[in-house]
N, C-alpha and C positions, 0 to 999 in steps of 0.2 A: 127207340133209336136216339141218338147221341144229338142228332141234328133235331131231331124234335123238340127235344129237352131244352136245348139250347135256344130254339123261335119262344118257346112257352117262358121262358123265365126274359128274353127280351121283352114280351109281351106283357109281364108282368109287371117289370120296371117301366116300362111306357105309362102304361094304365095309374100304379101306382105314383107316378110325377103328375100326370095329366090331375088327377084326382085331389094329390096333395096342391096343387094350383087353383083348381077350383076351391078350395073348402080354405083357402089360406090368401088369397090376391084378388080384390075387385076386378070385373070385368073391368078390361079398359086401361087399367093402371098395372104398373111394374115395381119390382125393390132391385137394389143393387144384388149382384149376384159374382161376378167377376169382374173387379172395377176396371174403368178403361176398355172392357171388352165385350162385356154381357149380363144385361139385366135380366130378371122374369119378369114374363108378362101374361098376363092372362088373354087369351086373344080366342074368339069364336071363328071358325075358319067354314064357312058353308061349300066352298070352292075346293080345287086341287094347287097342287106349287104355286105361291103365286096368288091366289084366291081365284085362277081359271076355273071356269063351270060355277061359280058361285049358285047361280040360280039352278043348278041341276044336281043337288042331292042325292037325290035316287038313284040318278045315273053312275054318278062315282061311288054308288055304295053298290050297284050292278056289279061296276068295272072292277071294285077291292073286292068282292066276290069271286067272281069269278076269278084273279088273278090269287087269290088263296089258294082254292081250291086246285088250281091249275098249280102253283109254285111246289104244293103238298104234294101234288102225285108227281110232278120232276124228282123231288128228294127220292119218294119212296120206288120212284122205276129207276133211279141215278142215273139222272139224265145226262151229267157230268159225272166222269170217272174218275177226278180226283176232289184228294182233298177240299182245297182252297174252290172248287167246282162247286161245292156243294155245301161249303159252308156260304158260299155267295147267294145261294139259294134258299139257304136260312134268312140271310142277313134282307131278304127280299121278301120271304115270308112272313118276317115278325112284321117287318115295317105295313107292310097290306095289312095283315090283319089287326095290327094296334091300329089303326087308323079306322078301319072296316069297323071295329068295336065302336068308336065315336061315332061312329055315321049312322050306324043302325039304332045303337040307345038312344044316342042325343038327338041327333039332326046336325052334327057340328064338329070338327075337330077339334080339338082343344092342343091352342100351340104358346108356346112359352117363352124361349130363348129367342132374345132379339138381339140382335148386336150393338152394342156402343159404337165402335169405331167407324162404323160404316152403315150407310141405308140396304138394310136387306130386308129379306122377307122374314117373317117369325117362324118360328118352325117347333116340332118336338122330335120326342126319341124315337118314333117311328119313321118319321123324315131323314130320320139322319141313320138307320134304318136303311131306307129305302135309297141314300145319296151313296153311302159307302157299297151297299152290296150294288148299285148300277156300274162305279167305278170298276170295281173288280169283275163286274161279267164283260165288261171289256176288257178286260187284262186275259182271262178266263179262257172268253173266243179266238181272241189275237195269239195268245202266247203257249197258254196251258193245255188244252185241250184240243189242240190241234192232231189231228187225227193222223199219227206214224204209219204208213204201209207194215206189214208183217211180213218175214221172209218166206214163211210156211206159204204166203196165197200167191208166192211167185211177182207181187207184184213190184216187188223191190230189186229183182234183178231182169234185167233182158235176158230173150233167147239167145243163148250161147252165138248162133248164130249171127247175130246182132252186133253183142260184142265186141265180135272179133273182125269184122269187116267183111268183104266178098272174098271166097274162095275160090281159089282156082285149082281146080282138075288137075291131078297128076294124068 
C-alpha cells in the first residue's frame, strides 16, 4: 500500500540522518547547517518532546510501540476516509517508529536540528514527523472528516410531516 511505502522511506531518511550524525558530529557539539537558522547537533535524547520521561526509557519505547502498531492498523482498516486522513496517519507512523528504532537499539533518540534563532528544543525527522502529522489530525478531525449524513439513511431530511408544519383536516 502507497501509505506504507511512504512511512518506510520516511523511516529511512530518519534513520539514515540519525546515523549519518552519529558517525559524522561529536556528542555534544554541532556544525553550521542553515546559518542564522539551524545548526546540527548531535544530542542523546533518553526523554520524550522536551526530554519529558528522560528516566523512563522503557516506557516511551512501550508507548512508540504500541502507538505503531496501533497508527498501522488505523491505515490498514482507513480509519480516515480520506486522502490528507491518512496520509496524517502515515506522517504519525514514520515519526513513532523512527524514533521507536532509537529507543529499542540504542537506549536514546538521536536528535539533531537545533535552531539558531531561538532557544528550542533539538529535535530529528521523526519529530518533525510526528509535529506535522499532529497538525494535520487537527485539521483532519475539525474539517476533513467530518462525518456528512446520507440521504439514503433519511437522516438528512425530516418527516414530511415535519416539514411542513401541523395540518389541519379538511
Amino acid at each position: 500500500m502507497l501509505y506504507y511505502l511512504l512511512a518506510v522511506i520516511l523511516v529511512v531518511i530518519d534513520q539514515l540522518v540519525k546515523a549519518w550524525v552519529r558517525g559524522n558530529i561529536p556528542l555534544g557539539e554541532s556544525i553550521p547547517f542553515l546559518p542564522h537558522v539551524m545548526d546540527l547537533a548531535y544530542v542523546q535524547n533518553t526523554g520524550a518532546a522536551f526530554s519529558f520521561f528522560s528516566q523512563h526509557t522503557w516506557l516511551l519505547t512501550l508507548i512508540s510501540l504500541a502507538a505503531t502498531v496501533l497508527l498501522a492498523l488505523a491505515i490498514w482498516r482507513r480509519f480516515f476516509k480520506s486522502r490528507l486522513g491518512l496520509f496524517t496517519l502515515t506522517l504519525l507512523l514514520a515519526g513513532a517508529a523512527g524514533n521507536l528504532i532509537d529507543r529499542a537499539l540504542l537506549g536514546f533518540v538521536t536528535d539533531m536540528f537545533k535552531t539558531t534563532f531561538m532557544d528550542f528544543a533539538v529535535f530529528n525527522v521523526a519529530d518533525i514527523c510526528v509535529t506535522v502529522g499532529g497538525v494535520l489530525l487537527v485539521v483532519c478531525v475539525l474539517f476533513v472528516e467530518k462525518e456528512t449524513p446520507s440521504l439514503s439513511s433519511g437522516a438528512a431530511q425530516a418527516p414530511e410531516a415535519d416539514r411542513e408544519g401541523p395540518h389541519d383536516a379538511p
